[in-house]
Each structure stands twice: as structure tokens, then as C-alpha cells.
N, C-alpha and C positions, 0 to 999 in steps of 0.2 A: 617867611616861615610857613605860613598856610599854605605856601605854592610846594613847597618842599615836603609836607604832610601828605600833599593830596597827591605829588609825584611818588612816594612811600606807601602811600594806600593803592595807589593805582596798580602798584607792583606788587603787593601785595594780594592787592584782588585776582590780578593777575597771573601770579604765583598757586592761586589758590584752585582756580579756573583749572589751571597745566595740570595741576596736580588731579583731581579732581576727573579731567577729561581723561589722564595718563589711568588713573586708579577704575575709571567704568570702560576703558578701552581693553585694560588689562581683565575684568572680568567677562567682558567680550569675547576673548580670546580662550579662558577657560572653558566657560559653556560652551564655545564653536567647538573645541577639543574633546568635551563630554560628550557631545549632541555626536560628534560625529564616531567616536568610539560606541557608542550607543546604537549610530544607521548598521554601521559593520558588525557587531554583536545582532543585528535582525537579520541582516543579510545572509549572515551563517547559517542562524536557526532557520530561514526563512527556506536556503538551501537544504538541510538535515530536512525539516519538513516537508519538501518536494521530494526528498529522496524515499521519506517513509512514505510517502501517498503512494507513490508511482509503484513502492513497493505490493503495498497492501492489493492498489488494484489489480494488479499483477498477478497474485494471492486470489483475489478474488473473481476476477473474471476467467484464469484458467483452472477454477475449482482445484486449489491449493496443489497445484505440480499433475492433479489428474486432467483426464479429458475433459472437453466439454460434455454438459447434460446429454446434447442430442446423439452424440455419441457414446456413450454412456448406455440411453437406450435400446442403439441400434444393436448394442453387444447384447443387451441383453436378451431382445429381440431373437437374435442368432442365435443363441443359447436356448431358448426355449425350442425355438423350431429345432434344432440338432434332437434335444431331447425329444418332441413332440414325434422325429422320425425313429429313432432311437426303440422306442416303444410302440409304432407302429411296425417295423420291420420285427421284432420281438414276436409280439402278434400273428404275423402273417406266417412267423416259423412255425411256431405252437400249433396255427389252423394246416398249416400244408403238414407237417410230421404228425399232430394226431390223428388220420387216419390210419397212416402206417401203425404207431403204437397203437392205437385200440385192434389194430389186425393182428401185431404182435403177441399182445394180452390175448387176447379169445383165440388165438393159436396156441399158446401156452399153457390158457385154462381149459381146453380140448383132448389135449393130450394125457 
């Protein structure tokens, strides 16, 4: 009868072990299923995230859809010198035609 207990216990133990191994194999399997729902949810964001960087620098190093600085300058550059001639040729009209009107004027106030 002790032999028959301990072959009952045995299988029981047994039984208990299966169960036991079945029950942290089966939570094993959840967590691998979490964990890995969880790489794929970084993976995504991880991609969105590369998307805005790439964006931003994008945005950023071509001075938001404008030229670069140094180009930027050089227009501005050309601008002033256009203008800088602009008012020198201005100038030079005013000195070459005023002696004509000052001969006009004292021809007029002669008369």
C-alpha cells in the first residue's frame, strides 16, 4: 500500500510539475507576444521619428523652403550695388544737364 501511495504521489508530483511547467511556458508565451507587439509599436514610432527628423532638418538646413544664407547675401549684395549704381548714374545726369539748365535759367532771366 506504501508502494501504491508513493506511485500516486509520484504522479502526482508529477502532474503538478506538467502543470506548473505548462502554466510558466504558457506565460512565456504571452510576454514573448507583448514584448514583441511592443518592438513593432518602437519600430513604427522609431520610423515616424526618422521621418520628422529628416523632416525638420530639411526645414532647417534649407532655411525653411528659402535659399541658403550665403545666397541670401549675395542677392542682397546685388541689390545694393544695382541701387548704389542707380543713384550714381542719377547723379551724373543732374551734373551733365545742370549746366545746360543753369544756361537755360540765366537765358530766361535775361530776357
Amino acid at each position: 500500500m506504501s508502494n501504491r501511495k508513493s506511485r500516486t504521489s509520484d504522479d502526482d508530483v508529477a502532474q503538478e510539475f506538467v502543470q506548473d511547467l505548462l502554466e510558466l511556458v504558457t506565460q512565456s508565451i504571452v510576454a514573448n507576444e507583448h514584448t514583441n507587439a511592443a518592438i513593432i509599436r518602437l519600430q513604427e514610432q522609431q520610423k515616424v521619428t526618422a521621418d520628422d527628423l529628416k523632416q525638420l532638418l530639411t526645414l532647417v538646413r534649407d532655411g525653411n523652403g528659402r535659399p541658403p544664407l550665403i545666397s541670401r547675401l549675395e542677392a542682397l549684395e546685388r541689390t545694393e550695388q544695382d541701387t548704389q549704381k542707380k543713384n550714381a548714374m542719377s547723379w551724373e545726369i543732374l551734373l551733365v544737364a545742370l549746366p545746360g539748365i543753369l544756361a537755360f535759367l540765366s537765358t530766361m532771366g535775361a530776357m
